[in-house]
C-alpha positions as CSV (number, residue, x, y, z in Angstrom):
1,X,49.6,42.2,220.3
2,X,46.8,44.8,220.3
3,X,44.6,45.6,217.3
4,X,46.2,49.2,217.2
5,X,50.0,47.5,216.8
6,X,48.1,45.2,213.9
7,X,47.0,48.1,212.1
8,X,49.8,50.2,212.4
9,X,51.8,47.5,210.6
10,X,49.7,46.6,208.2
11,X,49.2,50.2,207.7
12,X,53.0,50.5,206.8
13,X,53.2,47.3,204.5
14,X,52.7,46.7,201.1
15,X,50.2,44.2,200.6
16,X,50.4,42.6,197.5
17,X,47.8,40.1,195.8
18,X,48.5,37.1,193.0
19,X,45.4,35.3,191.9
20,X,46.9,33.3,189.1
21,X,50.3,31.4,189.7
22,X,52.1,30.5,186.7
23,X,54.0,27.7,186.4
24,X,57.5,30.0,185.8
25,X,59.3,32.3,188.1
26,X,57.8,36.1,188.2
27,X,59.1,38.8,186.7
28,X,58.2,41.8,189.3
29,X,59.1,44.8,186.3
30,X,56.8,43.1,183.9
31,X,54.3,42.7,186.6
32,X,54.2,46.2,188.2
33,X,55.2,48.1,184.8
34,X,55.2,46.6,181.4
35,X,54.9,43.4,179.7
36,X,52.0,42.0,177.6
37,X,51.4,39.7,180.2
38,X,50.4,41.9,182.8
39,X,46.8,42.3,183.7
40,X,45.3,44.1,186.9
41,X,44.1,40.2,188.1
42,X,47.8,39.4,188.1
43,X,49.4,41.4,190.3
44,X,48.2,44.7,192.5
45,X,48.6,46.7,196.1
46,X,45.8,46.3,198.3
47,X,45.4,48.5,201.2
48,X,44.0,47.3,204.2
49,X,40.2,47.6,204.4
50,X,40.7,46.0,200.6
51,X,42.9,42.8,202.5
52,X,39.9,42.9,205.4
53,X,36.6,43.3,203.3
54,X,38.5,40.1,200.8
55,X,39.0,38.0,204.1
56,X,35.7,39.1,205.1
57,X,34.2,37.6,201.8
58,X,36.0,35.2,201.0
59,X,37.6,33.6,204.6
60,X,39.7,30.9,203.9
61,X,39.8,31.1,200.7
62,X,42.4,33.9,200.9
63,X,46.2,33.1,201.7
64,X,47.9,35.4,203.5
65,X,52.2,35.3,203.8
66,X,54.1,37.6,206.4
67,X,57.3,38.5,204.3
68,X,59.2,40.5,207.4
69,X,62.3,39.7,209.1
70,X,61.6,38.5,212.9
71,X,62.4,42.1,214.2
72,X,59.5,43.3,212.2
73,X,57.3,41.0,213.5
74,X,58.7,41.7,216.6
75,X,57.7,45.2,217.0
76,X,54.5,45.4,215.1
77,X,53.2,42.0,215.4
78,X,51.3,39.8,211.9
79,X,48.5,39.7,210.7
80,X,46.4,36.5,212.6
81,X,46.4,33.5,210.1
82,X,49.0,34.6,208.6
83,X,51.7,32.2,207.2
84,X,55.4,33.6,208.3
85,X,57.8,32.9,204.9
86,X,61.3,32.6,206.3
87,X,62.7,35.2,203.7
88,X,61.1,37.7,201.1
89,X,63.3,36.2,198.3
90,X,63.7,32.5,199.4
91,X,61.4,31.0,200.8
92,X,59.9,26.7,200.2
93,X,57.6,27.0,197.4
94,X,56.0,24.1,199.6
95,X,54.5,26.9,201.5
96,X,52.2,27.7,198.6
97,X,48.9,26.2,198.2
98,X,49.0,23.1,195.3
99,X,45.9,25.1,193.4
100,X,47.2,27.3,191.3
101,X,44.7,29.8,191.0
102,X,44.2,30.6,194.6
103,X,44.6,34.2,195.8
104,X,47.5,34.8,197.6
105,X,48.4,38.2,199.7
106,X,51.9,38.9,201.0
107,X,52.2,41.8,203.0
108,X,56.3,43.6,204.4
109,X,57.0,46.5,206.2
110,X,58.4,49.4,204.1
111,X,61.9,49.9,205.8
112,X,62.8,52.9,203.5
């Protein structure tokens, strides 16, 4: 998959960020629009040269989940390191790194 196919993926996607993991389920409405909870270190879209210049600083610190169906992945390829969730609603919370403050990105196509 060529760096072009990469970028015009990631270009399309919505990369979201979460640097603190509570220990209950999210709420995405009080994250995105209301809520006291809500801060901009909880939740927030990245673009890419924001993803790029955090993997650039930061390396492995940064986890990075693929949220697309196969078909996605497919066409436009992931993003290398990537780990591929096997749904955008259910997926093992195994998957997750144990330390709960750990900055996670998780990137899907926009199919709308």
């Amino acid at each position: 998959m060529g760096v072009r196919s990469i970028v015009a993926t990631i270009s399309f996607a919505i990369i979201l960020t979460v640097t603190a993991v509570r220990g209950y389920a999210f709420s995405l409405s009080q994250m995105l629009g209301g809520g006291e909870e809500q801060t901009l270190d909880t939740f927030k879209l990245i673009h890419v040269a924001d993803l790029k210049a955090l993997l650039t600083q930061h390396g492995n610190k940064i986890h990075v989940y693929d949220a697309n169906i196969d078909a996605t992945r497919e066409r436009f390829g992931t993003i290398p390191g990537a780990t591929l969730l096997t749904s955008d609603e259910n997926y093992p919370l195994s998957v997750l790194p144990s330390n709960k403050h750990a900055t996670l990105v998780f990137y899907c196509a926009d199919r709308h």
